[in-house]
C-alpha positions in Angstrom: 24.6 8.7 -2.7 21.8 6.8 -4.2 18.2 8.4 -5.3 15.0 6.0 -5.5 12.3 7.0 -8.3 9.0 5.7 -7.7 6.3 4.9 -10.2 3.0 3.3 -11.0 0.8 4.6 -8.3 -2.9 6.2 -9.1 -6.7 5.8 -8.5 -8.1 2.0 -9.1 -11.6 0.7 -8.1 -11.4 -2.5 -5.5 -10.5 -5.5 -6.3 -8.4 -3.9 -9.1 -4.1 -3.9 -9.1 -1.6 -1.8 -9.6 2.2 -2.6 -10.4 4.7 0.3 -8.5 8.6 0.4 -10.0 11.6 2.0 -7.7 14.3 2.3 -9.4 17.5 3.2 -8.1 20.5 5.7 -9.4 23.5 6.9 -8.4 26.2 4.2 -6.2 23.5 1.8 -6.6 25.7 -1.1 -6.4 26.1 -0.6 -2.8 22.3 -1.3 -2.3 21.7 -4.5 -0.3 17.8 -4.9 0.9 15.0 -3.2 -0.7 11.5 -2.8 0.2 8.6 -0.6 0.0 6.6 1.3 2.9 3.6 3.2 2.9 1.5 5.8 4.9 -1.8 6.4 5.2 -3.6 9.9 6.5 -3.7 10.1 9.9 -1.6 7.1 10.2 2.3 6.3 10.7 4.9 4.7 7.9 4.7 0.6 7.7 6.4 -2.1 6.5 4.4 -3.4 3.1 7.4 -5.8 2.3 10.8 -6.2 2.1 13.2 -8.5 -0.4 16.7 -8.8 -0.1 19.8 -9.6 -2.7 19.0 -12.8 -2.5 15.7 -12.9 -3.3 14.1 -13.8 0.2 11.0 -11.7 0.9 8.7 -10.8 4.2 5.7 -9.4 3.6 2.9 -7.9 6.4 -0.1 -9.3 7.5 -2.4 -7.4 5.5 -1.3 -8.0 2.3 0.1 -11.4 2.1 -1.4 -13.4 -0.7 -2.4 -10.5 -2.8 1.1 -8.4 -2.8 4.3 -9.7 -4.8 7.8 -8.1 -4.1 10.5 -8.6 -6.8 13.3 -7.1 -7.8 16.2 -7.1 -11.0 19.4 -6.8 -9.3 21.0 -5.6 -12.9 18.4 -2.5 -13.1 18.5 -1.8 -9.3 15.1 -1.9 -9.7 12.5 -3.2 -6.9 8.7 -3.9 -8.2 5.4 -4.2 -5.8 2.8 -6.3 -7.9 -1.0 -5.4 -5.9 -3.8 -7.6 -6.8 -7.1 -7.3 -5.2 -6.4 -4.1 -3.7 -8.4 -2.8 -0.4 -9.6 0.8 -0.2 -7.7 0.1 3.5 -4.4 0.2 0.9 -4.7 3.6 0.3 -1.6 5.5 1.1 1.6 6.8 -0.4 4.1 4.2 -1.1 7.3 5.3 -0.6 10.5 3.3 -1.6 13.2 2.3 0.5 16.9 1.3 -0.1 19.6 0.2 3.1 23.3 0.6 1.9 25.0 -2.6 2.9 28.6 -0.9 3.9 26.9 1.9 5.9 23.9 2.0 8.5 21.9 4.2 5.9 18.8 4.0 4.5 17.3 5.8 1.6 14.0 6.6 0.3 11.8 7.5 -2.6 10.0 10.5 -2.4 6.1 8.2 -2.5 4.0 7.5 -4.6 0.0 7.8 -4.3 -2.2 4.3 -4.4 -5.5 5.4 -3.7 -8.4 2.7 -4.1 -12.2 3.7 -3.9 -15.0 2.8 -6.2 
């Protein structure tokens, strides 16, 4: 079993950033791709960007150019760098983990991003 912690979320004016941290526990050396997700009111889960072990990243539309995925295989730990954050990027963020040897997926419990002035 492996449990994601998020961290870094909270209130920042636009055009501000923000750095979230997942790190993972547990049989995290069974963790293949990471990525983080988020959810606004009203709104359904999306894709915010994905990395794998290798390092190769996909990001969405929206936040390409001012988002950075990385991660530190050693620490199990997946980052989200925001720059020039959008009150439309207010959400929570949530983690999320796929286990290469089975078809699961895990997830953080969120974290809150909320950007207004």
């Amino acid at each position: 079993q492996v449990q994601l912690v998020e961290s870094g979320g909270g209130l920042v004016q636009p055009g501000g950033s923000l750095r979230l941290s997942c790190a993972a526990s547990g049989t995290a050396f069974n963790i293949g791709a990471m990525g983080w997700y988020r959810q606004a009111p009203g709104k359904q889960r999306e894709v915010v960007a994905t990395i794998t072990r290798g390092i190769r990243t996909n990001y969405a539309d929206p936040v390409k150019g001012r988002f950075t995925i990385s991660r530190d295989n050693a620490k199990n730990t997946v980052y989200l760098q925001m720059n020039n954050l959008d009150p439309e990027d207010t959400a929570v963020y949530y983690c999320n983990a796929q286990d290469q040897l089975r078809p699961i997926d895990y997830w953080g419990k969120g974290t809150q991003v909320t950007v207004s002035s």
